[in-house]
N, C-alpha and C positions, 0 to 999 in steps of 0.2 A: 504493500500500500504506500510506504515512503517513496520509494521508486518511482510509483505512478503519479504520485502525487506529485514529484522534483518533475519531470519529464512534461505534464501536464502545466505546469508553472513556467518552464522552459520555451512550452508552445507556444503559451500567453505571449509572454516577453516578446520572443521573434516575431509574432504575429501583428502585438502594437507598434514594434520598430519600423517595419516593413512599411515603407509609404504606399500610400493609397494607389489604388490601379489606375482609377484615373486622374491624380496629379499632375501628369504629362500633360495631359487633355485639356484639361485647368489653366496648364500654364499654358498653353498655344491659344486656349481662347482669350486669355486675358492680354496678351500680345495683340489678337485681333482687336479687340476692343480699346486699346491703348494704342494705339497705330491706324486707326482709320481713314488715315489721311493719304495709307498707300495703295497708290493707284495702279502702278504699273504692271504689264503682263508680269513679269520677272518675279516680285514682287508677290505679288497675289500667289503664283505662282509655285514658290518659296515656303510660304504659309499652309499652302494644299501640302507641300511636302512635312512638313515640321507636323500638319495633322493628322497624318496618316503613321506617321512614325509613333505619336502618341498613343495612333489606337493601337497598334504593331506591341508596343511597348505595355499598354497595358493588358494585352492578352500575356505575353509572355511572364509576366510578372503574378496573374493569378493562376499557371501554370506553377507557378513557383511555390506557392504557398500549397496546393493541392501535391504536390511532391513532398515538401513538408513537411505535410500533415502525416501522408503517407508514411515516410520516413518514424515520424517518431512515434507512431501505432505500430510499426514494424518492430521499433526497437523494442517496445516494451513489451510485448509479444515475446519477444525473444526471450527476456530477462525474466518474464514470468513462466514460458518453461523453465529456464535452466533452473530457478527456485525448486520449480513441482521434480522436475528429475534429482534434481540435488537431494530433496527430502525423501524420495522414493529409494535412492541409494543412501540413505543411513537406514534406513526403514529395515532395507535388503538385508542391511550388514547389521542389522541387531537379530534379524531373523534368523540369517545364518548362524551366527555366532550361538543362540540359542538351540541351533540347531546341531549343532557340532558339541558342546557341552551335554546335549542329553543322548546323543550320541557317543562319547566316550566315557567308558565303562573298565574300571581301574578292577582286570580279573586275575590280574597276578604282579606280585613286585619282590624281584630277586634281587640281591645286592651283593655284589662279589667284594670283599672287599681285596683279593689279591689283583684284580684286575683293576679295581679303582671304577667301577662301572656300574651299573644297574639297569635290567631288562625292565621295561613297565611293558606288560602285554607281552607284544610282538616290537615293544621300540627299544632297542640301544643306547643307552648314553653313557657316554666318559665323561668322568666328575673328575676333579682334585681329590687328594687326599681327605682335606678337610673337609671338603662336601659330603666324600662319603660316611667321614665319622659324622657330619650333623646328621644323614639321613639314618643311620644306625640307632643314634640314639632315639631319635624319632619313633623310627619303625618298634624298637623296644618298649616303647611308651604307648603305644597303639598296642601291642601285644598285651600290656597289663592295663589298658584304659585308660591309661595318664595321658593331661592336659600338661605339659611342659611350659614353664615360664620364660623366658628370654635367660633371666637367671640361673635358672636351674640347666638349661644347654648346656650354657658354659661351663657349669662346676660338674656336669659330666664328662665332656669331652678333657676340660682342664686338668680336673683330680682337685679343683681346690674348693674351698669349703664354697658354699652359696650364698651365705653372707658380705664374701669377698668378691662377689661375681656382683658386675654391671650387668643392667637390662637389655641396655643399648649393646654390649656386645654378644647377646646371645640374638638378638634381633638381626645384629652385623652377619653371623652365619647362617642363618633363615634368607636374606637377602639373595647373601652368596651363593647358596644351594639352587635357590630361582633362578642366578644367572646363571650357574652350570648348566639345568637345564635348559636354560636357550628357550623351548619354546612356550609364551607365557599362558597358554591356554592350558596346556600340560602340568605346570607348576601349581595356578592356581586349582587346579582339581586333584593335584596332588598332597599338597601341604597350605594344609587352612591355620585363618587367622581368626582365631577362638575372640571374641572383644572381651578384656578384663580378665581372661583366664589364661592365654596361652597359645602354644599352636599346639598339633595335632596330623598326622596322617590320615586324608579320606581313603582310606584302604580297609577292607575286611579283613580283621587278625589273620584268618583263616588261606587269605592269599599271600601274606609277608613269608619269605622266607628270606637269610640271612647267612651268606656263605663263608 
């Protein structure tokens, strides 16, 4: 609606600028009338010619304005698709997205850790070292039900007490783990973000195995 409205305001403007169609006409008669003293063929002549050029000039000119018009209905046409397609492809892409999430289905997760790797399904991924201690502890944590605190990561993976352990650094290896995974549709269906509690493995006990 801002769109149409600037565009719309734009017409105006060009539209009041634009001098009159027949001002030409105007000003050739008002020369006759201011000049009636010329007589000559040449003259007169002269005049037939300046008036014809006026009428010439003022077709051309609301020629111009009907292009114009044209033109800036065109445009907004335009602009008002590329809106409805624009909203149609987020639309697409929440559908998809929604479509691809109730479609993957976490039925198994193996984790090597001599390999430094982990199968989800039928997918492969090579993690860091660290990655794979974060997702072990995890996975362990899923095995007994625990909701794990950013703190408590670290005083596993560490060995130091949990009192001494920052939130922000067990958050720092939850992060990291995501990135190893690479793909973030994957991660986020993998390891959820509990609010106020912790994270957690969306996995069935029953599928974690741990090599």
């Amino acid at each position: 609606m801002a769109v149409v409205a600037i565009l719309a305001i734009t017409a105006g403007f060009l539209f009041a600028k634009l001098p009159d169609a027949d001002a030409f006409n105007a000003r050739v008669e008002q020369i006759f009338v201011q000049n009636d003293n010329l007589t000559s063929q040449a003259e007169i002549k002269l005049l037939e010619v300046l008036a014809q050029s006026g009428t010439a000039f003022s077709d051309v000119l609301a020629n111009y304005r009907v292009i114009i018009f044209i033109l800036l209905i065109f445009a907004a046409a335009l602009l008002l698709a590329a809106i409805i397609f624009l909203l149609l492809l987020i639309g697409l892409n929440k559908r998809m997205t929604e479509i691809r999430r109730a479609g993957i289905e976490v039925q198994s997760l193996r984790i090597l850790r001599s390999e430094n790797a982990v199968m989800l399904n039928d997918m492969a991924f090579s993690l860091t070292p660290a990655a794979i201690e974060t997702l072990s502890v995890l996975a362990e944590a899923r095995m007994d039900d625990d909701i794990l605190t950013g703190a408590q990561i670290e005083a596993m993976i560490s060995g130091r007490n949990e009192a001494d352990c920052d939130e922000a650094a067990g958050a720092t290896r939850i992060k990291r783990l995501r990135d190893s995974l690479g793909n973030q549709l994957v991660s986020e269906l993998l390891v959820r973000n509990i609010s106020r509690k912790g994270y957690a493995l969306s996995v069935a006990k029953d599928a974690i195995r741990v090599d």
